[in-house]
N, C-alpha and C positions, 0 to 999 in steps of 0.2 A: 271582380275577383282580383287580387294582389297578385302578380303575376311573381314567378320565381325560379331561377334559373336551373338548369339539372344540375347534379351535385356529383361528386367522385365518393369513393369507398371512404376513401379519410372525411371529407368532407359530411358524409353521411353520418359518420361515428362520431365526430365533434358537435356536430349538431344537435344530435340523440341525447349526448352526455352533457351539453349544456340546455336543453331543454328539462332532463332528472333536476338538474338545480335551480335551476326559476321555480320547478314544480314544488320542493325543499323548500325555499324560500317564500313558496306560499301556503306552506306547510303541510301537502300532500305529498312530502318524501323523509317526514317524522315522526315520531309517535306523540304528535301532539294530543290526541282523544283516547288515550290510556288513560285508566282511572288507578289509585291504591287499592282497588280488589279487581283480584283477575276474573273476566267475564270466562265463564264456559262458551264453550266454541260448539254447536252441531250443524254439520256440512250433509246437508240433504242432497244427492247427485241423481239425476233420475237419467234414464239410459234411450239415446234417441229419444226423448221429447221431441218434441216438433213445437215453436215459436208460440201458436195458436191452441194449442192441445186443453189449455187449462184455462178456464170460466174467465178470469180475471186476468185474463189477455187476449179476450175473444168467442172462446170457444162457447157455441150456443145449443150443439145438443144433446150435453149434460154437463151438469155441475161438479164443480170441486170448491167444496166450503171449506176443507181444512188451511190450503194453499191459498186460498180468498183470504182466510183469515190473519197469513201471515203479511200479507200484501195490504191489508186492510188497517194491522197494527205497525207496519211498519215501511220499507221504501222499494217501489218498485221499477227496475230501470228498462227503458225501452227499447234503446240501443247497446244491450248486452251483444256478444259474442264470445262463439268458443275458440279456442286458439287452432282448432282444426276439424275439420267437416268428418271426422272419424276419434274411434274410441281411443283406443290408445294415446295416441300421441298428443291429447289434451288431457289423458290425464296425467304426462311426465309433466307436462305445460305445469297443470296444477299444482301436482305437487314438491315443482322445482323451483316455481316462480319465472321461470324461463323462457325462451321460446323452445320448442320441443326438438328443432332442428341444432338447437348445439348439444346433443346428446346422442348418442349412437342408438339409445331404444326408440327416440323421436323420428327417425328415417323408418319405419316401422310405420306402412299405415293399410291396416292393425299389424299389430303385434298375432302371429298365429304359430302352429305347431308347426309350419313349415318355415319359418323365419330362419335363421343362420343357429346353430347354435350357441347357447351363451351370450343367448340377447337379453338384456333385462337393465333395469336402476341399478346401475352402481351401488352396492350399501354404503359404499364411504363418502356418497355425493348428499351433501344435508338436504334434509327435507322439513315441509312443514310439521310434522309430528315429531320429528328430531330435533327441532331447534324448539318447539314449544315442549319437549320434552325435558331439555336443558333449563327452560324456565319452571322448570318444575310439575307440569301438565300429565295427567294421565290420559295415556291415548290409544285409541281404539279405532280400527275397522271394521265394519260391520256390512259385508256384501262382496261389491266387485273389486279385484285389487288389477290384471291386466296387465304388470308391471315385471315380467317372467315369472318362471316358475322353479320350483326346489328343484334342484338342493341349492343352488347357486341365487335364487333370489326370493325374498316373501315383503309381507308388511312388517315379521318382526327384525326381521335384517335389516327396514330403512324407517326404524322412528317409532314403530308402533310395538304398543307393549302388549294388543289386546287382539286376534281375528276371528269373525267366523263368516266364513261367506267363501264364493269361486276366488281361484288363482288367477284363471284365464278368462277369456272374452265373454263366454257366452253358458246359459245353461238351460236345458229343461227345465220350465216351470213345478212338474211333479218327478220327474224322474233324474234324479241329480244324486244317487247314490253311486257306490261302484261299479253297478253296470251302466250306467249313463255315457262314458266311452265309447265303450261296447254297441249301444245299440245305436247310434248315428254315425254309422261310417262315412256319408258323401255329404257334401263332394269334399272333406278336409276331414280323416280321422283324427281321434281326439279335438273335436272341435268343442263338443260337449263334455263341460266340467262339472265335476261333483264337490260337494260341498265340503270346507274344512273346518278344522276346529283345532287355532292356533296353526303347526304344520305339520298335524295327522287329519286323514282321512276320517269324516264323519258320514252316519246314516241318519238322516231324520227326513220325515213323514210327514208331509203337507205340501202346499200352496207355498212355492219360494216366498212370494211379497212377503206372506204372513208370517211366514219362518222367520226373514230380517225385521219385520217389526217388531215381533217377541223379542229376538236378540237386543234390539234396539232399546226395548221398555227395560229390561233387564239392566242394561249397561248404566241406564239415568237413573236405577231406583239404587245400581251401587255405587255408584258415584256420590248418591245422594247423602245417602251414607257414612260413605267417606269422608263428605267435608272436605275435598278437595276440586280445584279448577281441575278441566280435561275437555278433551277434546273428542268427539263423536264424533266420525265420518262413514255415513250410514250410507252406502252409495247400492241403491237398488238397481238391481238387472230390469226392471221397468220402465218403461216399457216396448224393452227388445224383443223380437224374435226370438222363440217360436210364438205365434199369436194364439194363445192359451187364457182366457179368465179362469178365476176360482171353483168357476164349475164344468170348466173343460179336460177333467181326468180323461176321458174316452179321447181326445183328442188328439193328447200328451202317446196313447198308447197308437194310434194310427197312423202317425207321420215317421217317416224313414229320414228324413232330411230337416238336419237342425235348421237351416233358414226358409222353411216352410213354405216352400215356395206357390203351392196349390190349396193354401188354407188362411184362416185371417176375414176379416169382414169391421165394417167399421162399431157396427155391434158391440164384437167381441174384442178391438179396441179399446171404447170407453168403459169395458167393463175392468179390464187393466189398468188404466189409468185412475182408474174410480176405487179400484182396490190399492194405486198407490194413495192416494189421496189419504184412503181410510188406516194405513197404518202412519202414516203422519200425523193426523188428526191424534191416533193412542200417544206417538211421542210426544206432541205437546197436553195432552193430556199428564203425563206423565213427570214433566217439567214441571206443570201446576200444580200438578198433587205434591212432587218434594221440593216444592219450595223456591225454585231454581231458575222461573220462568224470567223473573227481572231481572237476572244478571247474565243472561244465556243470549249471546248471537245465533239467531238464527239466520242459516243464509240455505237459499231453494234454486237449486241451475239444472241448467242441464249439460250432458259432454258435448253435445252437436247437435245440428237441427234434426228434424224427423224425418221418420223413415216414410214406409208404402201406407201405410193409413193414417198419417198426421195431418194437421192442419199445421201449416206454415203461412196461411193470410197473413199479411199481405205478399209478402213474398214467394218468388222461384226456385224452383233447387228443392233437391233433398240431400241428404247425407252423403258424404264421400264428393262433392260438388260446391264450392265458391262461390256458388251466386247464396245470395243472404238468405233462401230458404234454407242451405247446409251450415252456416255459421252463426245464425242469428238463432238466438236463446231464450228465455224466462228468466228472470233472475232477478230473485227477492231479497231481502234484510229485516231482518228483526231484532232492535235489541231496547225493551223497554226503557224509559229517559232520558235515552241518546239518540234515537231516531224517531221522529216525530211522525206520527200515526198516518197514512194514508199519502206518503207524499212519491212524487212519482217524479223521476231524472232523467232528463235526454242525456246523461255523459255518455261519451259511448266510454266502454268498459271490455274490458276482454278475460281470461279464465285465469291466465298467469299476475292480474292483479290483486287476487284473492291473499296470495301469503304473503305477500309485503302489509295488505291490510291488516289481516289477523294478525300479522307478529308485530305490526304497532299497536293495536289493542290489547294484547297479552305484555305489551312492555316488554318481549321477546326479541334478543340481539337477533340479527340478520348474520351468513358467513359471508366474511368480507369478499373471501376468494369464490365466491360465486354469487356475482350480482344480479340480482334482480330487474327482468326486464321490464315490469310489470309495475302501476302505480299503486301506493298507501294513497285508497280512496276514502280514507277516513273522514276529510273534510268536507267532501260531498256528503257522505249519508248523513253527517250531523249538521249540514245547513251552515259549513262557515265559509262555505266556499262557493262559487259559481260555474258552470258547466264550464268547461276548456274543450278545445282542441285537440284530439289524439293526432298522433304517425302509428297506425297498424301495418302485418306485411303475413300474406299468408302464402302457402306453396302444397302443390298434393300431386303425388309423382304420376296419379292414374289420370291420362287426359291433359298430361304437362297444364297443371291449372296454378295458375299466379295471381296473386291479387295483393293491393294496396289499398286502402282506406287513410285519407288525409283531408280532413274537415267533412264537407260533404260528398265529396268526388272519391270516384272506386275503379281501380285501374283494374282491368279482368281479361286475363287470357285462359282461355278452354278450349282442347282439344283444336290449336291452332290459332284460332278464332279470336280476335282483340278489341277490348270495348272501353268506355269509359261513359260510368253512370252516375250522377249525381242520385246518390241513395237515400236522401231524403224527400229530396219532390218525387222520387220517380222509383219507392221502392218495391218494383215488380221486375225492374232491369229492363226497359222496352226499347229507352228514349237514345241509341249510341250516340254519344258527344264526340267521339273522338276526331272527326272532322273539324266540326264548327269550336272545339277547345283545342286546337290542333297542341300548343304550347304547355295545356296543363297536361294533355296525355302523353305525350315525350317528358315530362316531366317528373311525372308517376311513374312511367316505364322505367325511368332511367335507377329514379330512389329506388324503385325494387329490387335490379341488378344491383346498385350498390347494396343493401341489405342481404340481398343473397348470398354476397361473395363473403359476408361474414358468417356467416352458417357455416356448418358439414356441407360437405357435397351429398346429394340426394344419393342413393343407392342405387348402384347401377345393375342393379335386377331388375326385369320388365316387369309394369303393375299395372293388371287387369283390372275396366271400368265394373266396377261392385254391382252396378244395373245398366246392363244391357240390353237391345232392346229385345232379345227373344227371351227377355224375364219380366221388363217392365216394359207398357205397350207405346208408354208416351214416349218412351225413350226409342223410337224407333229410327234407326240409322245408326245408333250407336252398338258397333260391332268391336269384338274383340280378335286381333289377330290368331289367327289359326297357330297351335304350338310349332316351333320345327320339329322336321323331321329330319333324320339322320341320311344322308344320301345313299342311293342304293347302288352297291355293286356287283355291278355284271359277272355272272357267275362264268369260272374259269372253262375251256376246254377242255 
């Protein structure tokens, strides 16, 4: 291995920016694979997937043929990750192109009703439905948005012209009207949101998935319509917490606590997952009926690894956690005779690379004043390119967890604790190098600190480990400090 010196904060930021222009110059930093008709864009976001969850990246005991299918027509990559082991702050990642930490909603992990108030996306900071909107794009949300809440922030405040789905994190699978609030007090009221429609409160009746599927058929059959390019981001609450399938009404009504903490089975998992599958399967049905299948990218991720019943084989970790079972993803491509059918890419890849990509296939300007940390991996999915080398850099305040990813080596501190794992021969994280690479792990260390010192500073509010071990059993040792208490004074004479 090429050995190479630790770097300083400048020296880290020249580097970064003359690596974007090799990357240019080999024309993954232009819209080289824009064609003269604008592709439709739909962005399938599935919520805590777990790496392993889906047929066609492992999972063996049961099938997803819709997402097979996308993977099967089009490119599937194996070394995806999210830009953060939690919800929120990968989808600023997303929909900023960014890293999520140069953004004040991005120190938010999650974003909840207890956050500061007046947290939220910027409206005046461009996003990808605002700049594709500029290109002329009609655009729409369909599901999770996480990105604050009214009156001060929505989807149609940053880009979108179309919503129906939650504002905030989380929702009841059946119960997501106006008393949905109301009835899950702990441990975070208002943690349970109800559904909208644009930026009024909506009531509708059903099975969430199947509710954003309909929404979703609906949007491609007016678009269809329309006769115009747009942009669908259909991001399902699936399959998060509360652990509910399509036939768990009774379920929905006995649990006191949205994160469900005494219910769930791996069962009533795959039956979630299986009911995403199947309202995917109706959008691309949908797609084929108007016509719109060969000019439509389709792209399938997820925001973070999986939660309590995922499959994350090969890997460690769940959610809210840096080892590659919290960051490591699914993530598909599909755009008929531009990505050639069944092909499969070691790049690694991360969440924030997605809108430099799409706004090079839409022929869509980028804003200058807010660059892009993320690559136009255009030339990969169309095969004119060959895998490269990333600089990734992650940080999550609960458990002071850091990590680095450069070529195959992964620089990892947790809850103290300092490692350095070659994540391809060795991705379960067992083998610590940090001894026997002594040079590459000071190495890593050091580009991380420079990377960090160009970020926001983390929020200096304490942030409690999401699984602890008196919740999760494997997690046992990991404790969260007891709140303070205010000192007691001795009562006078």
């Amino acid at each position: 291995m090429v050995q190479q010196r630790a770097i300083s904060r400048r020296r880290f930021v020249q580097t970064t920016a003359a690596s974007s222009l090799a990357l240019a110059g080999m024309g993954l930093g232009r819209p080289t694979w824009a064609q003269s008709t604008k592709p439709n864009i739909v962005f399938i976001l599935a919520d805590d997937l777990g790496y392993a969850d889906v047929s066609c990246y492992g999972q063996g005991d049961y099938t997803t043929p819709n997402i097979d299918r996308l993977a099967a027509e089009g490119l599937k990559f194996t070394q995806a990750y999210s830009n953060s082991p939690d919800c929120s702050a990968t989808r600023t990642a997303l929909i900023t192109g960014r890293y999520q930490a140069r953004l004040p909603i991005g120190l938010e992990e999650p974003l909840l009703p207890t956050s500061p108030k007046g947290t939220g996306l910027a409206p005046s900071h461009p996003t990808l439905p605002s700049l594709l909107k500029k290109a002329g794009y009609g655009t729409t949300l369909v599901g999770k948005w996480h990105l604050g809440e009214l009156p001060d922030f929505s989807p149609l405040k940053s880009g979108y012209d179309q919503f129906f789905g939650i504002l905030g994190c989380c929702a009841d699978y059946f119960n997501h009207g106006a008393e949905a609030s109301q009835a899950y007090v702990l441990p975070i009221p208002g943690l349970a949101y109800q559904l909208y429609e644009q930026e009024v409160p909506v009531e509708r009746h059903g099975y969430m998935t199947n509710l954003l599927g309909d929404r979703a058929v609906q949007t491609v059959e007016g678009y269809a319509k329309a006769k115009e390019p747009f942009l669908l981001s259909l991001h399902f609450t699936a399959p998060h917490w509360p652990w509910e399938g399509p036939l768990d009404e009774a379920e929905s009504k006995r649990i006191r606590s949205i994160f469900d903490h005494d219910g769930g089975s791996q069962k009533t998992y795959a039956a979630m997952v299986q009911s995403l599958d199947d309202n995917i399967g109706r959008v691309l049905q949908a797609l084929d009926a108007g016509g719109l299948a060969s000019n439509t990218i389709v792209i399938f991720t997820s925001d973070n690894g999986g939660e309590r019943f995922s499959n994350v084989w090969p890997f460690s970790g769940m959610k809210f956690e840096l080892l590659e079972g919290g960051i490591r993803i699914p993530a598909i491509v599909r755009w008929p005779g531009r990505i050639a059918p069944g092909a499969v890419s070691e790049q690694v890849m991360i969440t924030m690379d997605w809108m430099p990509t799409l706004l090079a296939a839409a022929a869509a300007s980028p804003d200058a004043a807010y660059p892009s940390d993320g690559e136009d991996l255009g030339q990969i999915l169309t095969g004119g390119a060959g895998v490269h080398p990333r600089r990734l850099c992650w940080r999550h305040k609960a458990g002071s967890q850091r990590a680095i990813r450069d070529g195959d080596r992964k620089y990892l501190r947790i809850a103290g604790n300092e490692f350095l794992f070659d994540v391809v021969r060795d991705p379960r994280e067992r083998a610590n190098l940090k001894d026997r690479e002594k040079d590459v792990f000071e190495r890593l260390k050091s580009d991380w600190e420079a990377w960090d010192a160009t970020m926001l500073p983390e929020r200096p509010r304490p942030a409690r480990y999401a699984h602890p071990g008196n919740l999760v059993a494997d997690h046992y040792g990991v404790v969260n400090p007891a709140p303070a208490t205010p000192p007691t004074v001795a009562p006078s004479r």
